[in-house]
N, CA and C of each residue as an Amber inpcrd file, in Angstrom:
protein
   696
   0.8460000  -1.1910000   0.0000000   0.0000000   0.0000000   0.0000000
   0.8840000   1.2440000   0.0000000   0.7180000   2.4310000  -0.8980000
   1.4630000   3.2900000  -0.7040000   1.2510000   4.1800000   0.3250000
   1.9590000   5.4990000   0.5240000   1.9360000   6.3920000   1.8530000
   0.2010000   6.8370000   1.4780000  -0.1650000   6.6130000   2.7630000
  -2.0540000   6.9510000   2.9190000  -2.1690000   8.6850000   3.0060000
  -3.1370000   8.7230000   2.1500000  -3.3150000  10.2270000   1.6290000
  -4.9330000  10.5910000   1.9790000  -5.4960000   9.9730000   1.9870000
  -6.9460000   9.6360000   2.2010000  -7.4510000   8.7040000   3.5210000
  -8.1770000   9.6200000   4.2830000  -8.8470000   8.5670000   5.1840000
  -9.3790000   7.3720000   5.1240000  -9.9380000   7.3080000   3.8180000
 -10.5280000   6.2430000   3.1200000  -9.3590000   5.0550000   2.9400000
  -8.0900000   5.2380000   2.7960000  -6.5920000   4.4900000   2.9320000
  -7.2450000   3.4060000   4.3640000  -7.7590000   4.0720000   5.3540000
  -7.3100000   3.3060000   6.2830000  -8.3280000   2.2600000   6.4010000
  -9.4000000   2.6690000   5.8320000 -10.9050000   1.6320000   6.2090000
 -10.9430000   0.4210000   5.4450000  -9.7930000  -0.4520000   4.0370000
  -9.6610000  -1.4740000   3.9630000  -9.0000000  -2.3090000   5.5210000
  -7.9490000  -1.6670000   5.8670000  -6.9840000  -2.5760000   7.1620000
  -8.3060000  -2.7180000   8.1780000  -8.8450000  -1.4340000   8.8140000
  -9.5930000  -1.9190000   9.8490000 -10.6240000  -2.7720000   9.9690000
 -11.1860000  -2.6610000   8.5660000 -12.6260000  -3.5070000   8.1930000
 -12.0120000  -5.3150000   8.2710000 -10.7620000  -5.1970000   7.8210000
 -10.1010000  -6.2440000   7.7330000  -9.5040000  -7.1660000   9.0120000
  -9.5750000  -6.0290000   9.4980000  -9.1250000  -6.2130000  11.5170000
 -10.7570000  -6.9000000  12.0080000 -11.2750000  -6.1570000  11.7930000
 -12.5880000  -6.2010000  12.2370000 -13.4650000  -7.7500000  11.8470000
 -13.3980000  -7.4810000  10.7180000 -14.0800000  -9.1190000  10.1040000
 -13.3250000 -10.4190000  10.6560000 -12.0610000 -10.3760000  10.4610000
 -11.4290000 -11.6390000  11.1470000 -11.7240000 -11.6390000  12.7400000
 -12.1860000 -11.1530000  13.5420000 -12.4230000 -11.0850000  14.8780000
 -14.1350000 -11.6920000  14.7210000 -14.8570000 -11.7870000  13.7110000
 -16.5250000 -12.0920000  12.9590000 -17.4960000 -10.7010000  13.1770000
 -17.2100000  -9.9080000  12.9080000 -17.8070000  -8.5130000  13.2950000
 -18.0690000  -8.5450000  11.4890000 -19.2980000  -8.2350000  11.2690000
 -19.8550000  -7.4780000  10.1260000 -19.4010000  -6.0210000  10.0300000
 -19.0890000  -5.4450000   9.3240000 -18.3060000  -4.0160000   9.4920000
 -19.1710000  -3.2280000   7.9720000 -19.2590000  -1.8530000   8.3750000
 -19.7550000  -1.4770000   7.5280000 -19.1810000   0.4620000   7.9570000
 -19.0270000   1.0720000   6.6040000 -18.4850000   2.2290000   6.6020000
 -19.5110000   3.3610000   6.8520000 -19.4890000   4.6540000   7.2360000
 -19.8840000   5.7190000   7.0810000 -21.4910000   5.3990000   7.3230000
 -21.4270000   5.0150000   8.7580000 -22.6280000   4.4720000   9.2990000
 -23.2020000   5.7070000  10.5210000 -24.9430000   6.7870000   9.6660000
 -24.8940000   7.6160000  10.7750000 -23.2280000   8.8420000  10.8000000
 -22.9820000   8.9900000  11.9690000 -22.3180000  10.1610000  11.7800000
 -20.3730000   9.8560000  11.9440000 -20.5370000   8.2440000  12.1980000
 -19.2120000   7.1760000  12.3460000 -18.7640000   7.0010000  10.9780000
 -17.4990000   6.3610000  11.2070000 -16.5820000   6.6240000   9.7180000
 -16.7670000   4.8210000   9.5110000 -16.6270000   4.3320000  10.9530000
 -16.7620000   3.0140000  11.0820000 -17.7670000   1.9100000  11.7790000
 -18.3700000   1.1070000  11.5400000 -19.4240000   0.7320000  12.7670000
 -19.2260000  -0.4850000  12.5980000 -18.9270000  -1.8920000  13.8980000
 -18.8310000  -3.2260000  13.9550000 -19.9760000  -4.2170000  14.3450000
 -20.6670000  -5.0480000  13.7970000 -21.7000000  -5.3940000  14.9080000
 -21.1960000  -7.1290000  14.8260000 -21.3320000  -7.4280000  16.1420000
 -21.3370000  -8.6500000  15.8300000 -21.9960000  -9.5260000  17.2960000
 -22.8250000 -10.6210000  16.3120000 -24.2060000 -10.7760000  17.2930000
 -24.9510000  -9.9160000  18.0960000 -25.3650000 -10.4800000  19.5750000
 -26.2630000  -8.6840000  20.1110000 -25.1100000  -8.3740000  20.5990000
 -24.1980000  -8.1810000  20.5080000 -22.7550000  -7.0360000  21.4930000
 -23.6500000  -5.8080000  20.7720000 -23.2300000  -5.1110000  22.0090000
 -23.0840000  -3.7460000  21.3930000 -22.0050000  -3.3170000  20.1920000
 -22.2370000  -2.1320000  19.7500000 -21.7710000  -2.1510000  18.0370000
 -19.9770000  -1.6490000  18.5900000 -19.0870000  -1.9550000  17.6090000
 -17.8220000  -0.5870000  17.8880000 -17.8410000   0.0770000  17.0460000
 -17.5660000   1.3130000  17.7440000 -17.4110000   2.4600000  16.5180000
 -15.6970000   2.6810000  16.5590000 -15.5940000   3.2050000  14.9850000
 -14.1090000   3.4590000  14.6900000 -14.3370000   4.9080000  14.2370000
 -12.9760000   5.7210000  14.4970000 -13.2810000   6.6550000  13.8450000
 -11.8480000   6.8450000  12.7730000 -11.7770000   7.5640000  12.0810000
 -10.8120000   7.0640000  10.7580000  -9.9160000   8.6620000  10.7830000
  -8.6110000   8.8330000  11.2470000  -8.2450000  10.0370000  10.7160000
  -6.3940000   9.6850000  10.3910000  -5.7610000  10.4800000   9.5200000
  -4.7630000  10.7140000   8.9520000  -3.3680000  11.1730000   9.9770000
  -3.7840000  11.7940000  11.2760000  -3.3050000  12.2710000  12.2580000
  -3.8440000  12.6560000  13.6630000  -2.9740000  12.0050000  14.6470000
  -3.2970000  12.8830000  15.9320000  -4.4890000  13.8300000  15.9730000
  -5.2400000  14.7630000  16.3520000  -5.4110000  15.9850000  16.5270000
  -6.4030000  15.5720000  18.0010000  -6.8250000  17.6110000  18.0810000
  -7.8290000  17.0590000  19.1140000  -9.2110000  17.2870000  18.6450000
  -9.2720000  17.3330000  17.4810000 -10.9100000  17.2090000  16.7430000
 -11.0300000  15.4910000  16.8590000 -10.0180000  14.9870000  16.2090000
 -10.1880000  13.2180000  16.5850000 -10.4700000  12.6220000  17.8670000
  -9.9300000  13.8110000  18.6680000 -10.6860000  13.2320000  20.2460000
 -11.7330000  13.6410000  20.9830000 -12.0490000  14.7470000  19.9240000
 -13.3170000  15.3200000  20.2450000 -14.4030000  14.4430000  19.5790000
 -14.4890000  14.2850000  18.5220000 -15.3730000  13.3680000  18.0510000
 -14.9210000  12.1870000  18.8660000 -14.1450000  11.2030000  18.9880000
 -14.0770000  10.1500000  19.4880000 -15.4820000   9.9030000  20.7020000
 -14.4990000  11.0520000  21.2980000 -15.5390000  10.8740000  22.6410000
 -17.0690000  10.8060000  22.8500000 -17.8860000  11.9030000  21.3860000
 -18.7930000  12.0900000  20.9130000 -19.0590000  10.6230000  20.7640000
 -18.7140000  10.2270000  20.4180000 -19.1030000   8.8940000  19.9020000
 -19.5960000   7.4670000  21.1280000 -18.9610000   7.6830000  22.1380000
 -18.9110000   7.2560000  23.1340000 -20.7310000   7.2250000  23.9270000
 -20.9720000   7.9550000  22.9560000 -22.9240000   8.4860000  23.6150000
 -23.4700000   7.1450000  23.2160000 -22.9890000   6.6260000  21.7340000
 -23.8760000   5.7940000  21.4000000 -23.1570000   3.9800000  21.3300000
 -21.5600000   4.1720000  22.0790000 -21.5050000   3.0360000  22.2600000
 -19.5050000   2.9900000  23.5420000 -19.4800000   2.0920000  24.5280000
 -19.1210000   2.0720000  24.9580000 -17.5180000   1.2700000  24.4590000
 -17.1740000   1.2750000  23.2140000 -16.6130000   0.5730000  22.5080000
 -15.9300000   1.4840000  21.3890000 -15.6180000   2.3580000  21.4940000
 -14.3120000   3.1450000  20.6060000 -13.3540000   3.0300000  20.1280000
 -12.6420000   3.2700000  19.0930000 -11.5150000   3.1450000  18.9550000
 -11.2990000   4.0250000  17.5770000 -10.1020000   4.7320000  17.8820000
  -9.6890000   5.9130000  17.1290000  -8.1550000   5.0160000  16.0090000
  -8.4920000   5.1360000  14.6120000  -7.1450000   4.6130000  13.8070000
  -6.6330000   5.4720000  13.1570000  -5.4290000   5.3720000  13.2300000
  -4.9780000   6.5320000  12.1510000  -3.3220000   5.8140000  11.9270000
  -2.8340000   6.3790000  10.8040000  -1.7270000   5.6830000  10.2950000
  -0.9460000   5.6590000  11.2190000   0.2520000   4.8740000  11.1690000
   1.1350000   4.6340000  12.5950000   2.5690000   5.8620000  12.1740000
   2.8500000   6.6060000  13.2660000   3.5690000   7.8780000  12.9680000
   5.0260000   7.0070000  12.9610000   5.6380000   8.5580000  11.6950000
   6.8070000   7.5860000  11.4810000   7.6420000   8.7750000  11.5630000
   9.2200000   8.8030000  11.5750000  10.0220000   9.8820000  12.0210000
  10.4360000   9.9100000  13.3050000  11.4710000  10.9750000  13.5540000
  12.3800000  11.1240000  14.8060000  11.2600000  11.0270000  15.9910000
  10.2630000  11.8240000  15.9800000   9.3720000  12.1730000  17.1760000
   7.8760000  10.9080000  17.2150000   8.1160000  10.1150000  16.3260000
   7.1050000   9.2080000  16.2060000   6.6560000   8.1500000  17.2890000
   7.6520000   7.7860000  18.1710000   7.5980000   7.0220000  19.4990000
   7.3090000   7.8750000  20.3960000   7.1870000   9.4620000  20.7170000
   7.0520000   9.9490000  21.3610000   5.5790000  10.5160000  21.2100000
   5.2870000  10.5730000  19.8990000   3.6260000  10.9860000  19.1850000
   2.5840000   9.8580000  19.6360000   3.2930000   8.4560000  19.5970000
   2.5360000   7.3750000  19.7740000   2.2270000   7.3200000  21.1300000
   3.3380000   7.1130000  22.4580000   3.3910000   7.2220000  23.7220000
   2.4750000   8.2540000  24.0660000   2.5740000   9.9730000  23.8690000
   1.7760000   9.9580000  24.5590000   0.1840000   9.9610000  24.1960000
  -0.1350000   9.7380000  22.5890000  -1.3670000   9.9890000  22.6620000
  -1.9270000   8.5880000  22.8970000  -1.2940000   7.4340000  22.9840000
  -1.7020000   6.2060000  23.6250000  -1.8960000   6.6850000  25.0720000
  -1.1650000   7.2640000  26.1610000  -1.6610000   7.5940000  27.1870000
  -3.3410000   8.0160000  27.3950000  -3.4330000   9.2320000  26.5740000
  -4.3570000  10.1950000  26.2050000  -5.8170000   8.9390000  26.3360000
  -5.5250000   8.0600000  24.7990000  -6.4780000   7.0780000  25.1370000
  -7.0360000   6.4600000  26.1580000  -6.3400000   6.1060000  26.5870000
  -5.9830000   4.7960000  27.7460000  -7.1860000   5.9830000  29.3170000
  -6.6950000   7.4470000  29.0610000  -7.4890000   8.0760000  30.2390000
  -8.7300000   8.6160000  29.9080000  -9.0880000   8.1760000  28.5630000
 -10.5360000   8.7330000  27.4450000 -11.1770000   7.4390000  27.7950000
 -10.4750000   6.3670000  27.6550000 -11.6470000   5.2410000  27.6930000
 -11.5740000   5.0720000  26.2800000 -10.4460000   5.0940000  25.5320000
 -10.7280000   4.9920000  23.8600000  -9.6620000   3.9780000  23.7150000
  -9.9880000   3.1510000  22.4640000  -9.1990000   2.1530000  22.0590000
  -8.1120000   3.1310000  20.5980000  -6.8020000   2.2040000  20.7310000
  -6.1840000   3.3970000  19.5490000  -5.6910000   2.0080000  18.5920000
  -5.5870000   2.3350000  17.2280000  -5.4000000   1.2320000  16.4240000
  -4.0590000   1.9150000  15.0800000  -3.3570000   1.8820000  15.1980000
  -2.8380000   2.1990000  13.6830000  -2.2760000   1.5680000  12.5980000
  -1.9210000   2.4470000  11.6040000  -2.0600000   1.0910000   9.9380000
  -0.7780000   1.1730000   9.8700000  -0.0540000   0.6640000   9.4350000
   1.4460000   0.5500000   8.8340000   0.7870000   1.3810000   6.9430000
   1.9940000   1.3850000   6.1400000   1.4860000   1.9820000   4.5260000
   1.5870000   0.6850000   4.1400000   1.7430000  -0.6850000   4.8420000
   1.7330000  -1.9950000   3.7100000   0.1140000  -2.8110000   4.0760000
  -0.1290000  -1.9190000   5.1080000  -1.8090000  -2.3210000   5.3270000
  -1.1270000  -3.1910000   6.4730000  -0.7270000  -3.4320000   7.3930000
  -0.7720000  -4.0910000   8.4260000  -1.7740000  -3.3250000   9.7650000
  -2.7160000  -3.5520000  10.5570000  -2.6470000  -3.1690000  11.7060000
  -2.1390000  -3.3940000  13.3530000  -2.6050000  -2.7680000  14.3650000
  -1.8740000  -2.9460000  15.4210000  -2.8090000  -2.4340000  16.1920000
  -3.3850000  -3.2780000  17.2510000  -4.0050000  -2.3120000  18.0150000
  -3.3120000  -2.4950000  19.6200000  -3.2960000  -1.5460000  19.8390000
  -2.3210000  -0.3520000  20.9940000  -2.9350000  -0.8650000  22.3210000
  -4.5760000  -0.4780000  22.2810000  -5.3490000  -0.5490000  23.6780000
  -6.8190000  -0.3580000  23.3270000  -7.2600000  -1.2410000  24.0610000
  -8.5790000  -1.6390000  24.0780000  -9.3420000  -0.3710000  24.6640000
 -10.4270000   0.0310000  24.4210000 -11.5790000   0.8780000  25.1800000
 -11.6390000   0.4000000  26.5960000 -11.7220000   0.9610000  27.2930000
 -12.2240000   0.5640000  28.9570000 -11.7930000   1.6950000  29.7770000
 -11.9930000   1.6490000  31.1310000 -12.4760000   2.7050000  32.3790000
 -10.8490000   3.2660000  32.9610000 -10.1320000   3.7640000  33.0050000
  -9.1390000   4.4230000  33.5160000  -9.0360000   3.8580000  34.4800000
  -7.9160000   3.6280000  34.9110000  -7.4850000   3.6480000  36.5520000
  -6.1020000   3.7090000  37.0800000  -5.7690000   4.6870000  36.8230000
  -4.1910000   5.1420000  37.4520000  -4.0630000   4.3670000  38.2810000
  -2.5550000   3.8360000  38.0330000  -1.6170000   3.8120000  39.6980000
  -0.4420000   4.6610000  40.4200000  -1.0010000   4.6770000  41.6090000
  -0.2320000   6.1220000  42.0310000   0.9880000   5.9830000  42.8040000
   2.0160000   6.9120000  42.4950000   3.0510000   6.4260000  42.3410000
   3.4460000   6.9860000  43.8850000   3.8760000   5.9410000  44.8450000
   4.1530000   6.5680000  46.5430000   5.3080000   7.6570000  46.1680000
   6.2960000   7.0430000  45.6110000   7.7360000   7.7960000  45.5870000
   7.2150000   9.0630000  44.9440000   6.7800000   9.1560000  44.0260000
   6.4400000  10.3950000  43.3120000   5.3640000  11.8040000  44.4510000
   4.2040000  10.7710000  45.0050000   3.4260000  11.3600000  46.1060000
   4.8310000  12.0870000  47.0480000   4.9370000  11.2810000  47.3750000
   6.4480000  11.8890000  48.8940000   7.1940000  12.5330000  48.2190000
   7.3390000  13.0420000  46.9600000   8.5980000  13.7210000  46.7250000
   8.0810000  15.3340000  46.6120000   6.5270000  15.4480000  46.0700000
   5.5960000  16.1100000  45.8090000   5.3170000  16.8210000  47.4120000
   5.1810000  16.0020000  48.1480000   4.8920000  16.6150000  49.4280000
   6.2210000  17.3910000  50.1030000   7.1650000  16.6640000  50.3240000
   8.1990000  17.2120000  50.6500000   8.5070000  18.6920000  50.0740000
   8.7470000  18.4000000  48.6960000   9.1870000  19.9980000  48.0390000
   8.1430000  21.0360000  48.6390000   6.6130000  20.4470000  48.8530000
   5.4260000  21.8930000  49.2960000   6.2230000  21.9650000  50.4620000
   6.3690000  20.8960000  51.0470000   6.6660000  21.3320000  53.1870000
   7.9950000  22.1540000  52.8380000   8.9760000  22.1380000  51.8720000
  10.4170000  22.7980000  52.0440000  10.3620000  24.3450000  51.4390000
   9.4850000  24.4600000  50.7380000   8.7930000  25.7680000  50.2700000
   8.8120000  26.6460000  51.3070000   9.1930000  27.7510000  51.2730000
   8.7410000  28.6880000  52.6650000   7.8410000  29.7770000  51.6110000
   6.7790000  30.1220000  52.4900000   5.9340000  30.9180000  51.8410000
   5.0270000  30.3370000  50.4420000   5.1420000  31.1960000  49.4960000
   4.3350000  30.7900000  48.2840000   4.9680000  32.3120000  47.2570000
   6.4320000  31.8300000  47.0080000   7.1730000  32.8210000  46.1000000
   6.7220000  32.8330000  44.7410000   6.2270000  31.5310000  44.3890000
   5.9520000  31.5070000  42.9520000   4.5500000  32.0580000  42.3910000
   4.6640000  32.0510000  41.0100000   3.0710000  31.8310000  40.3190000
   2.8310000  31.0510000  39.9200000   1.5780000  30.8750000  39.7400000
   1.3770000  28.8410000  39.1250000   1.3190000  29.5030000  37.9380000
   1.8010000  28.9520000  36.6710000   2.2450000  28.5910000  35.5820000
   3.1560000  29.4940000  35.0280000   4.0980000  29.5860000  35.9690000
   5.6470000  30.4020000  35.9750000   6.8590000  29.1920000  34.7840000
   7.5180000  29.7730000  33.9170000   8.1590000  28.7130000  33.5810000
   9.6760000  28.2860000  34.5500000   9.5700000  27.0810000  34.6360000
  11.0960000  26.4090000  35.5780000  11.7960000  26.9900000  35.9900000
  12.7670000  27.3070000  34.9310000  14.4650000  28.0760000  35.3380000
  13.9390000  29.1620000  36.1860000  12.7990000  30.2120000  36.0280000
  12.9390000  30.9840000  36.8430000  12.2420000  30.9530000  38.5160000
  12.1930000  29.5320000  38.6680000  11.0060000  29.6500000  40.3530000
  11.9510000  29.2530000  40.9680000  11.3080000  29.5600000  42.6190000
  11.9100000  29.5480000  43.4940000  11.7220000  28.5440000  44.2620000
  12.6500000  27.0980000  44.2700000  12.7810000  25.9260000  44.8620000
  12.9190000  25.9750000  46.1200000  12.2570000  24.3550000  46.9830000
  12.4930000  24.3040000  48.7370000  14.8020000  24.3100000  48.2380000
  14.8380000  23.9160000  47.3650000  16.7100000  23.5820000  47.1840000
  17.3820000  25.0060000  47.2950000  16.7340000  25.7200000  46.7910000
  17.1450000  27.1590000  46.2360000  17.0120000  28.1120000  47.1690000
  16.0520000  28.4000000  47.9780000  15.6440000  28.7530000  49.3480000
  16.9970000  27.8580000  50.3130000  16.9690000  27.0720000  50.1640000
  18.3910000  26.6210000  51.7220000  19.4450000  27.1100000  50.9760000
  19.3920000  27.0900000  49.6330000  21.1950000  28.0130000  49.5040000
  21.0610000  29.0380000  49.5330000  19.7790000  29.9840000  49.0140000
  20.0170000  31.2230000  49.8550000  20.3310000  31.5400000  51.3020000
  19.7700000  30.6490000  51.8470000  19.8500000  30.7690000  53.5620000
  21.5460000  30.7460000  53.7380000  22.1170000  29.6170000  53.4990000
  23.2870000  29.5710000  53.4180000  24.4780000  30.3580000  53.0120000
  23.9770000  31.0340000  51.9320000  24.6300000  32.0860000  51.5520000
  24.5770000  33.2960000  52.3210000  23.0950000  33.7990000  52.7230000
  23.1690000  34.4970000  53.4080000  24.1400000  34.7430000  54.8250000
  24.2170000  33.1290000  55.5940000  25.1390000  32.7920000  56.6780000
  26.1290000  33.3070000  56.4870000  26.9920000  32.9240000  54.9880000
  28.0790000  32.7670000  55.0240000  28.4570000  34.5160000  54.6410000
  27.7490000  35.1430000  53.7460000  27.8180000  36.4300000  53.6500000
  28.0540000  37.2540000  55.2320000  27.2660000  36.8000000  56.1010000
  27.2590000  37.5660000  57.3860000  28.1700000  37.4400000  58.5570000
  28.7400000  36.1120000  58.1430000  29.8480000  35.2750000  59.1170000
  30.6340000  35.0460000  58.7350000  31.1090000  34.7510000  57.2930000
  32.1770000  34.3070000  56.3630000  32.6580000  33.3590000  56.5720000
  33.2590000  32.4280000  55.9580000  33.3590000  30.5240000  55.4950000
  33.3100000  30.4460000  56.7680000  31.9410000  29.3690000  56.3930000
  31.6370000  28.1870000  58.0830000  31.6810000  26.9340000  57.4680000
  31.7460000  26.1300000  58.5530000  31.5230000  24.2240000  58.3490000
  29.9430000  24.3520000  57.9220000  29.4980000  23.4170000  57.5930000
  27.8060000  23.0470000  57.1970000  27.3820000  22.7010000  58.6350000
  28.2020000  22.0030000  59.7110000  27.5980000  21.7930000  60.8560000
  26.6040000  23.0550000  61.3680000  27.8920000  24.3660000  61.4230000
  27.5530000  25.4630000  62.1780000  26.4130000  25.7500000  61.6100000
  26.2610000  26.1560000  60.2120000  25.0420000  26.5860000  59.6040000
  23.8530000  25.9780000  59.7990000  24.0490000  24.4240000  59.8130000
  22.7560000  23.6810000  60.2890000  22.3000000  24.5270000  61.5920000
  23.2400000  24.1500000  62.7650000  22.6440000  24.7380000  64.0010000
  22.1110000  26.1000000  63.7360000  22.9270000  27.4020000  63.6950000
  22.3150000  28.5630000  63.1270000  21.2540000  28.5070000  62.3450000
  20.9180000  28.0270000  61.2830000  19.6900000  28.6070000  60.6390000
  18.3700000  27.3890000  60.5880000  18.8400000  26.4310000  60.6140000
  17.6320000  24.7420000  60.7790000  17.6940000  24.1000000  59.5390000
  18.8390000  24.1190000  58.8220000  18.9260000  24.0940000  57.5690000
  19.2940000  22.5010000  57.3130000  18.7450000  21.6520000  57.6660000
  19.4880000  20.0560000  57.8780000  20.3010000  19.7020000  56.5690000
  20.0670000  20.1340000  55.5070000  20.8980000  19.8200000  54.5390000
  21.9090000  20.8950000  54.0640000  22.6290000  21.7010000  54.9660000
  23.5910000  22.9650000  54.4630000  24.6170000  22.7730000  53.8340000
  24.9930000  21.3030000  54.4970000  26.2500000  20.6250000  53.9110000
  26.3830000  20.2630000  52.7900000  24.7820000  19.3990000  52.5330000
  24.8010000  18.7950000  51.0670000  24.3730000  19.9540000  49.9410000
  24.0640000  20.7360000  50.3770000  23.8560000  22.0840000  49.6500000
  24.9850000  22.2680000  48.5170000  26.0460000  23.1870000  49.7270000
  26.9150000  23.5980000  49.6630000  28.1120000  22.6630000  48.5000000
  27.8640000  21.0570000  49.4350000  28.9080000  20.2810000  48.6500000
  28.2380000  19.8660000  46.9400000  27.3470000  20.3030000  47.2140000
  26.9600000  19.6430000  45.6890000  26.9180000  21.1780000  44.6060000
  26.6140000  22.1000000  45.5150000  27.4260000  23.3320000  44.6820000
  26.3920000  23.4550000  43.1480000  25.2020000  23.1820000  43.3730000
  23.9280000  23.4680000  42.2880000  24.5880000  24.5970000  41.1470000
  24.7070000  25.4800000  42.1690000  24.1680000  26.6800000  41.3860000
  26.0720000  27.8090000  41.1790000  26.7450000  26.9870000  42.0670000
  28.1480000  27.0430000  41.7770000  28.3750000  28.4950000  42.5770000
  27.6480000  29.1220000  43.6530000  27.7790000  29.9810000  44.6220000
  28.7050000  29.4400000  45.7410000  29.1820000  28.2490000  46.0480000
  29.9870000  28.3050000  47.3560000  31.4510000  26.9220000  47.0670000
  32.8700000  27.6570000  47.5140000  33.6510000  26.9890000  47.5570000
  33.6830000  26.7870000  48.7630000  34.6920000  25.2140000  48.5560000
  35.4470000  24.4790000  49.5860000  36.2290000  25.4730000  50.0460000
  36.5980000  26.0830000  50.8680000  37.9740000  26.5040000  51.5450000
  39.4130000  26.4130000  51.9620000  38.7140000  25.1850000  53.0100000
  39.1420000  24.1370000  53.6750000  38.6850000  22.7460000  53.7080000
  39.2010000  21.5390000  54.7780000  38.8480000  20.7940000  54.3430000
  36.7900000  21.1230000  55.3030000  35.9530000  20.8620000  54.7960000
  34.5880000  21.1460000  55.7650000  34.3910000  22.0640000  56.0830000
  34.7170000  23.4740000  55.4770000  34.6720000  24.5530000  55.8550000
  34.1770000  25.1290000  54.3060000  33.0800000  26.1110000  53.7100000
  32.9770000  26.9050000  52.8100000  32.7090000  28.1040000  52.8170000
  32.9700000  28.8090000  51.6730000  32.6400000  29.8060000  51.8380000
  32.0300000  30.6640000  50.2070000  31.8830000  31.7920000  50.0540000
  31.0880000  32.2800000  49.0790000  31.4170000  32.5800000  48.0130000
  31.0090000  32.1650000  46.6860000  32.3710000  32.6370000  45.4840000
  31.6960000  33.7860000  44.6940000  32.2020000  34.2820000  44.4000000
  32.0630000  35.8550000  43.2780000  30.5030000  35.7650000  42.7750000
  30.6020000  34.7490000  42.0260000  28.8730000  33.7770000  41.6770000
  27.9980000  34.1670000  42.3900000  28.4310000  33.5380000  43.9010000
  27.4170000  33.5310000  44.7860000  27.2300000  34.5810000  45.3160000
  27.5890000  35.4110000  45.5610000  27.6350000  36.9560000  45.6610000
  26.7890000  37.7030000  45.0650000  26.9710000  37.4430000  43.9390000
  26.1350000  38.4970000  42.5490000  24.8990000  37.9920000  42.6710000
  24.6670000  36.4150000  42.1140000  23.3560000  35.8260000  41.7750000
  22.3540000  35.8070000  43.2390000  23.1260000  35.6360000  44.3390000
  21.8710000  34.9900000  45.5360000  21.4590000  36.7290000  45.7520000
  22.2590000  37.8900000  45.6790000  21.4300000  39.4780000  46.0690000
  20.1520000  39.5140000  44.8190000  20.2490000  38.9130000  43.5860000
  19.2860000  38.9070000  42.7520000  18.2830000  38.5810000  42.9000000
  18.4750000  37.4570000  43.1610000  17.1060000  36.0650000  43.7260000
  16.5860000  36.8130000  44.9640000  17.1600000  37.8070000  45.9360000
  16.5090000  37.9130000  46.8280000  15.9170000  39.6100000  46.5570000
  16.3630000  40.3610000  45.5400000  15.2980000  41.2950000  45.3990000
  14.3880000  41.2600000  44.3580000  14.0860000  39.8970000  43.7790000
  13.1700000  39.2300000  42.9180000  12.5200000  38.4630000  43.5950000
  12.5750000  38.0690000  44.5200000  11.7240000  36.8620000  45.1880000
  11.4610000  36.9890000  46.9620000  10.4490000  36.6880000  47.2580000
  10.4510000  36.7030000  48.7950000  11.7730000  36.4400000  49.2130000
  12.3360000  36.6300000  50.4920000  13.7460000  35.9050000  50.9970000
  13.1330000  34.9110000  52.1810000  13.8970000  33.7760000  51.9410000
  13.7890000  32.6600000  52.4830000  14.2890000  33.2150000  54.3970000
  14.1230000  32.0960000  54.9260000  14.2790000  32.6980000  56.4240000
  16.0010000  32.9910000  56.8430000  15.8740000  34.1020000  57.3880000
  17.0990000  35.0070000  57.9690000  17.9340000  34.0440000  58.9710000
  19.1560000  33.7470000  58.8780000  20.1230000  33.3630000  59.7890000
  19.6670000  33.2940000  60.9200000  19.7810000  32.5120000  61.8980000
  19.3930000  33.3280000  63.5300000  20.5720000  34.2000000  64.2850000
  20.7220000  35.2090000  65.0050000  21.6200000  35.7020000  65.2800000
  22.3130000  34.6850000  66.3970000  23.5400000  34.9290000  66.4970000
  23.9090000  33.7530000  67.5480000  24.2290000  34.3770000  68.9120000
């Protein structure tokens, strides 16, 4: 079969999918591109498109009024981004309650996932990691739908804190800073050096580099400031 140019390309493979399973199949049935019946089952509807979109999932779903049995085909994507086109709009399905089917250009099909009821599984590690970052948050610096690079992290908040320390006291151990400010991770902060604001000194001892100087006074007259050193 050559490269499918026509929707109509795809309704030999599926009809063909369809009949070998004993489903009578018939085209452009009512306001469906595709309709299956076989014995009293309820009917499946197919719907027939050339690409992704979200008119295909708008109708899909439409379709869903008159039968609990969907499934959306469209040629199988090919190119650099094609495993990634497939993944997620197979997701997409899978949380519609829609079955997804696609053609190869030699007429082969494939079907992906059956129609049926959603049901996530929820991921603990992901839950706890989600909670943690809200509890390490101080305040509510951000806006919701701020892009990345520029928000203000529970990570980003303890190296300001830290910086701030070290600005006011000049190179400490991570111990001291823990005690001073409540910062339980100052050390691993510091040693992992994110954002490239604080050198080693000594051996367990850091202190503030040129970087950290410039960038953390920025972040803090752009953004709430995270909590102040305690005086000692």
């Amino acid at each position: 079969m050559a490269v499918m140019e026509r929707e109509q390309d795809l309704y030999a493979p599926v009809k063909a999918l369809l009949e070998a399973q004993g489903y009578e199949v018939k085209g452009e049935v009512g306001a469906a591109d595709v309709v299956a019946i076989r014995g009293g089952e309820a009917p499946v509807v197919v719907e027939l498109k050339l690409r992704f979109s979200l008119s295909l999932f708008h109708q899909a779903i439409t379709r869903l009024a008159v039968s609990d049995t969907v499934y959306i085909a469209v040629p199988r994507p090919t190119g650099k981004v094609a495993r990634r086109t497939l993944k997620d709009n197979l997701a997409l399905c899978r949380r519609l309650g829609l079955g997804l089917i696609t053609v190869r250009a030699d007429g082969r099909t494939e079907v992906h996932c059956d129609p049926g009821p959603y049901t996530p599984r929820k991921s603990k590690v992901k839950i706890a990691r989600l909670l943690r970052e809200f509890a390490r948050i101080q305040g509510d610096p951000n806006t919701g739908g701020a892009t990345r690079g520029g928000l203000m992290t529970g990570y980003r908040q303890d190296a300001l804190t830290c910086a701030l320390h070290l600005l006011e006291y000049g190179p400490a151990r991570g111990a001291d800073i823990v005690k001073t400010t409540g910062i339980a991770r100052a050390t691993q902060v510091m040693y992992s050096n994110h954002y490239g604001w604080f050198e080693r000194v000594e051996k367990g001892i850091y202190a503030l580099t040129d970087k950290g100087r410039t960038e953390h006074q920025n972040w803090l007259t752009s953004t709430p400031q995270p909590a102040q050193p305690k005086t000692k």
